[in-house]
N, C-alpha and C positions, 0 to 999 in steps of 0.2 A: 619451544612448543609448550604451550598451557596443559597445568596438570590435565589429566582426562582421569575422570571417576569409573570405577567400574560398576557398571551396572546393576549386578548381579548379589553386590553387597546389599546383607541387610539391613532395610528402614527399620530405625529405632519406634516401635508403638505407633505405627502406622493411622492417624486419627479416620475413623469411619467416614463412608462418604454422607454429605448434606446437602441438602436441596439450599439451606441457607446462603452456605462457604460457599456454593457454585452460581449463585445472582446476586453475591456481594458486591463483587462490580466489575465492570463492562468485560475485562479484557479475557474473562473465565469462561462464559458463555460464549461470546464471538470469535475468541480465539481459535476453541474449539466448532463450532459450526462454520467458521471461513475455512480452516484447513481440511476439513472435512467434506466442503463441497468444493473446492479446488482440486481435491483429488476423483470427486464423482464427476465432477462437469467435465474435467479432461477425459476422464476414462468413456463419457460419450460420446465427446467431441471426437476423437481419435479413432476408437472402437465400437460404438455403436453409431454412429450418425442419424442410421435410418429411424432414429425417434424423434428426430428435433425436424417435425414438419408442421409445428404451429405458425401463428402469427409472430413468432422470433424463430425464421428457419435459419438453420447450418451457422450460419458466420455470423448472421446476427444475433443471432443467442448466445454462440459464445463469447465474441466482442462484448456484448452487455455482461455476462456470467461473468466472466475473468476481472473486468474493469470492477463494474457495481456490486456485483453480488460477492468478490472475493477480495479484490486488493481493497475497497472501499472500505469494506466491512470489518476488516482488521484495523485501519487510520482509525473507526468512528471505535472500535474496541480499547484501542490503546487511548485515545483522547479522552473517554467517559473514566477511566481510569489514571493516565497522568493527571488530569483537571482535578483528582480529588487531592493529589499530593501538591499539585501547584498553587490550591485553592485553600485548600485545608475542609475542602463540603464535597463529602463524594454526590455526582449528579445524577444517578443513578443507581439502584439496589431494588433487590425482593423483587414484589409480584411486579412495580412498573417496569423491571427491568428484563423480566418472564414475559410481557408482553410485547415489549419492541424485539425481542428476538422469535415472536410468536410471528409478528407482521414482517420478519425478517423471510421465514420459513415460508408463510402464504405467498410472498412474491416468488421464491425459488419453483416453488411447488407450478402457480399459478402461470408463469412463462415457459413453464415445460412442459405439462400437461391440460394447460385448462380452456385451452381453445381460448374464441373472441370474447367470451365472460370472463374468461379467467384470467385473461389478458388483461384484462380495466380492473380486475378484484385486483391481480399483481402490483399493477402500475398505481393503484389507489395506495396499497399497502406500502409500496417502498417509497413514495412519497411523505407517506407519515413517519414511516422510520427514519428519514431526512429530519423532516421540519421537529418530529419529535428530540432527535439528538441535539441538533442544531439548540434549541430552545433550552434545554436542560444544561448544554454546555454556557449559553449565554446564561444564565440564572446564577451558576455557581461562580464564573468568572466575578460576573459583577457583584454579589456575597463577598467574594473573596478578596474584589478588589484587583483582580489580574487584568489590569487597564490593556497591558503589551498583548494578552490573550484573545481580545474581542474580534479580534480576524475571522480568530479560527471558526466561532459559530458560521459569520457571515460567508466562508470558503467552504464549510458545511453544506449551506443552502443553495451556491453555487453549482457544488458536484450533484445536488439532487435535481437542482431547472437543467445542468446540461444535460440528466438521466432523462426527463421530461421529454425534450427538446428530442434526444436521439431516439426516442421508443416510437412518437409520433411519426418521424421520419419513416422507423422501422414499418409499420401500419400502411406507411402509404409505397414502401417498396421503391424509397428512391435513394440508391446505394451514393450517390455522390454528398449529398448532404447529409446523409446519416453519418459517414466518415468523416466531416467536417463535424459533426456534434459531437462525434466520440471523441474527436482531438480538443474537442473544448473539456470536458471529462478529463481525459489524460492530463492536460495541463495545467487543469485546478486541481486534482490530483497532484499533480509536481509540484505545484505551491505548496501544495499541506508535507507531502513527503522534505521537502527542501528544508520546509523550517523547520519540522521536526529534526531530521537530522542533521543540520545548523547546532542545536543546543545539547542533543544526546549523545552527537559522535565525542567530541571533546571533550564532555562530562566523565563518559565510560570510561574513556583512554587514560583522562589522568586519576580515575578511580581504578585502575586495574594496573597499571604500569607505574610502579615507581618511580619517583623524580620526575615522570615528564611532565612538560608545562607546552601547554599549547595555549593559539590564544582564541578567543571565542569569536574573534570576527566581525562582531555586531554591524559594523559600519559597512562592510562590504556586502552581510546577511540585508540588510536594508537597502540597500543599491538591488541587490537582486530579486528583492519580492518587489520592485519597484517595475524591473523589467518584466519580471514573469507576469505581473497585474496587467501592464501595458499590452503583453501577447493574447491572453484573455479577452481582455475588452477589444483589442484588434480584430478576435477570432470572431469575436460576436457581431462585432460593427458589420464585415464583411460579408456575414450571411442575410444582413439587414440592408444594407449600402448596395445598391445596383452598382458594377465595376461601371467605370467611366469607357466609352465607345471609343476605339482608336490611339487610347493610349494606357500606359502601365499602372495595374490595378496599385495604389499606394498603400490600401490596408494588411494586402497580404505581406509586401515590403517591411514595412512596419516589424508587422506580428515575426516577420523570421528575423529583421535584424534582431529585438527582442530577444529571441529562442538563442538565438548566436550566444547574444553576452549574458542573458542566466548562464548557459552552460562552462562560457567562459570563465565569468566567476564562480561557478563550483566547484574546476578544475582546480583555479587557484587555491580558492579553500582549501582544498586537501591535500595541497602540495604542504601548505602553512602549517598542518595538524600532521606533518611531520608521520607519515605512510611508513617508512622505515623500520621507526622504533616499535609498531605494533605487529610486523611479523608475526612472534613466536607465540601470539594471540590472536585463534581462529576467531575466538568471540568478537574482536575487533576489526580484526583484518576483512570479514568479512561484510560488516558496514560499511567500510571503506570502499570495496569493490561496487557495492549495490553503491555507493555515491559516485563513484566516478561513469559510470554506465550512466547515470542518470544524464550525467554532464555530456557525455556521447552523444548519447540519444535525442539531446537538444540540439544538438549541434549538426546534425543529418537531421532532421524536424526543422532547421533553419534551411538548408540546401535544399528541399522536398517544396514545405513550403513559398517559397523566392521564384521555383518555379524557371529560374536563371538559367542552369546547368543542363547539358547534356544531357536528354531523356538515357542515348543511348552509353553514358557511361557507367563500366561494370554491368553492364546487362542490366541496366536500368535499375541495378537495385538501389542507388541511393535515391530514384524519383519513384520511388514505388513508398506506399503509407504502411507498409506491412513492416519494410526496415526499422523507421524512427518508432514504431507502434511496440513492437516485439524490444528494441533497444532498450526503451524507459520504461516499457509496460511490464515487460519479465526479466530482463539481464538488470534494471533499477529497481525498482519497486520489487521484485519478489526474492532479489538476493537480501537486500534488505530485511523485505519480512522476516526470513527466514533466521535472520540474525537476531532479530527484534522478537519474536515468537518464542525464541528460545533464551535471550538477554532479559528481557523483560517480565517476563513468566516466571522466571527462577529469583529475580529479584524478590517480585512481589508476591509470592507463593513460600519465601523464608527459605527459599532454600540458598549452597554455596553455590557462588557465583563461580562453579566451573565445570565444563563439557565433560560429557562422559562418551563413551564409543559411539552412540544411538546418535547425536545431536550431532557429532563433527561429521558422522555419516550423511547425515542430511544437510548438513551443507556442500559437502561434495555434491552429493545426490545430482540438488538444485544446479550447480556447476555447471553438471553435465548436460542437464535438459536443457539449459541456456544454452551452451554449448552445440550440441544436438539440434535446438529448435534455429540458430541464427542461421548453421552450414543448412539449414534444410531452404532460407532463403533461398540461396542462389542456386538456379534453373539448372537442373542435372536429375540423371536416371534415380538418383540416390535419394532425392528429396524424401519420397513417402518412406523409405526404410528410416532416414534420420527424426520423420516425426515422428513416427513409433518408437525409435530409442528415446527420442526427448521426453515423450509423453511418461512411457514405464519408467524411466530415470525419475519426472515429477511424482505421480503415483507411489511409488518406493520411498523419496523425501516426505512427501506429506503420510503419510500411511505409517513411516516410523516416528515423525513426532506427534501424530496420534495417539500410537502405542505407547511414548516413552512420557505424553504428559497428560494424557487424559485423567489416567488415577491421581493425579494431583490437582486439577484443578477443580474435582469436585470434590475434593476433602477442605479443609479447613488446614490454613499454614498451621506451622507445628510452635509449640511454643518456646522460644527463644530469650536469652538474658541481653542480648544487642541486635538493633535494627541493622534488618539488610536492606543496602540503596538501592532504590529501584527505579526513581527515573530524578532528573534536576527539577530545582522549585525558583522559578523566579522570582529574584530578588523583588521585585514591586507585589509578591503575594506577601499580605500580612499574617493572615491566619497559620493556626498552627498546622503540620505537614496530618494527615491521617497515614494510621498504619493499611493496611491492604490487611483485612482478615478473613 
């Protein structure tokens, strides 16, 4: 087991809080504002319901909240941030960085409470916080010269038309397409979550673990954004392509064989990166979990979609969207974060890269609300008791890394005689690394 720090030890000259150190860059402001409305959006979703009766009622608010306004919002935090290490030009700081997170808040605000005006102010403002991120990441890559980086803008703009695409749905109240937009979302989401952690799981591991050597993959990493692009463009073709009359729709085909073999190969991967040796390393072990989920969750996303299978096998939960959705969208993506929130944070904030009681708490926390929310799928008297323990198990995860990092992300890192790593800089960046201050 990884040293755990005690909490409760005193900080040496604690630096005051600044407005400066806190929109220095991306991942300090959003970090903070994703985990913080992940923990209000469940606590309404679950506990209050009876206020989400706008033009995004019940499931469509949260569907959008969870995907856009939370797992998103952290990828576009961490990327305005890795990009400045990758690049050597941070793309973001100060007041323009105070304003995308101003038009981050208008849309949170504006889908909850602001009726059909405040529904177009929202969907206006989270479009700009797309095309704005997007743009600033494209700027600094090309500055920097980060040729292998140029995706990531355009998989930016992607997750912000499939937002687009699934709000109008939402407006027009037609649930079958609106879940075919969201899984366009999730899966350009799984692109960007994939590659990221293609480069950072293997970095950390052998930056934390002595001796090991693992190998970075690249060729098999490029086989799979090759499928995951192909599920994409499939998912879109098919909303656009009238199915052909009397015989098998081939785009759906397609898009789930696609989903099959990402997953397949990100199974492999992390067989390769050597799962074992990172046990005694929550900080690790729990990337690893948030990636192998992901790889599940494609893989029931491939059965679902195919369309093949047995409605009625297991009580229809693997043809039900809420399995594959919950799979990749919270047992992937948020165990992940969770790891990432706290790995990444502590890097780039100077502090020692090791868990203190607070942080390995919250990753159980998250565990369990996975845990909690997956048994609450399947059809039984228990359901609604297990999404209330899932929910207060999330609530308790996010609420204590509020508590345990908030006073830090708005101070100013502490001053130091050697850099701490905080995320990998690809070899094709020229420029020199920026520190995180």
């Amino acid at each position: 087991m990884s040293r755990l720090l005690n909490i409760d030890e005193p900080a040496a000259a604690a630096p005051r809080p600044s407005m400066k150190a806190f929109l220095a860059l991306g991942f300090r402001p959003l970090y903070m504002a994703g985990a913080a409305w992940a923990l209000i959006s469940i606590a309404l979703w679950i506990f209050a319901p009876q206020v989400l009766n706008g033009p995004l009622p019940l499931v469509y608010w949260h569907a959008h909240e969870m995907l856009w306004g939370f797992i998103i919002t952290i990828a576009v935090g961490f990327l305005l941030t890795a990009s400045a290490t990758w690049t050597g030009f941070n793309p973001l700081s100060g007041r323009p960085l105070g304003l995308l997170c101003l038009l981050w808040l208008i849309a949170r605000i504006g889908f909850l409470t602001g009726g059909l005006p405040g529904f177009w102010l929202a969907t206006v403002a989270e479009l700009l916080f797309f095309l704005i991120s997007a743009a600033c990441l494209m700027r600094v890559m090309v500055k920097g010269r980060s040729r292998r980086n140029y995706g990531l803008p355009v998989l930016m703009l992607a997750v912000g038309l499939a937002d687009l695409l699934y709000l109008l749905a939402a407006l027009r109240g037609d649930y079958i397409t609106l879940m075919q937009r969201f899984d366009l979302g999730l899966i350009g989401m799984a692109v960007i979550a994939l590659l990221i952690a293609r480069r950072v799981i293997p970095f950390f591991s052998m930056r934390m673990v002595q001796g090991l050597q693992i190998p970075m993959l690249t060729r098999s990493g490029h086989t799979q954004m090759v499928f995951s692009a192909l599920a994409l463009v499939a998912g879109i073709l098919a909303q656009i392509v009238p199915p052909p009359t009397g015989g098998p729709a081939l785009l759906p085909l397609i898009m789930a064989c696609s989903l099959a073999l990402t997953g397949l190969i990100s199974l492999g991967q992390l067989l390769a990166w050597r799962p074992l040796a990172v046990l005694h390393k929550p900080m690790l072990w729990i990337l690893y979990l948030g990636y192998a989920f992901i790889g599940v969750g494609l893989l029931v996303a491939a059965i679902q979609v195919s369309g093949l299978f047995d409605p009625t096998l297991l009580r229809g939960l693997l043809a039900r969207s809420a399995t594959h959705v919950h799979l990749i969208g919270m047992a992937g993506f948020c165990i992940l974060i969770i790891g990432m929130l706290t790995r990444t944070a502590l890097g780039h904030l100077g502090r020692p890269l090791a868990l203190d009681g607070s942080m390995l708490a919250s990753y159980w926390l998250m565990i369990a609300a996975v845990v909690f929310r997956l048994a609450a799928l399947w059809p039984s008297a228990s359901s609604p008791y297990l999404l209330h323990l899932a929910a207060t198990a999330w609530i308790l995860c996010m609420g204590l890394y509020l508590w345990r990092f908030s006073p830090l992300l708005i101070r100013p890192r502490p001053q130091q005689t050697a850099p701490v790593a905080a995320a990998p800089r690809p070899a094709s960046a020229s420029a020199p690394t920026v520190q995180a201050r």
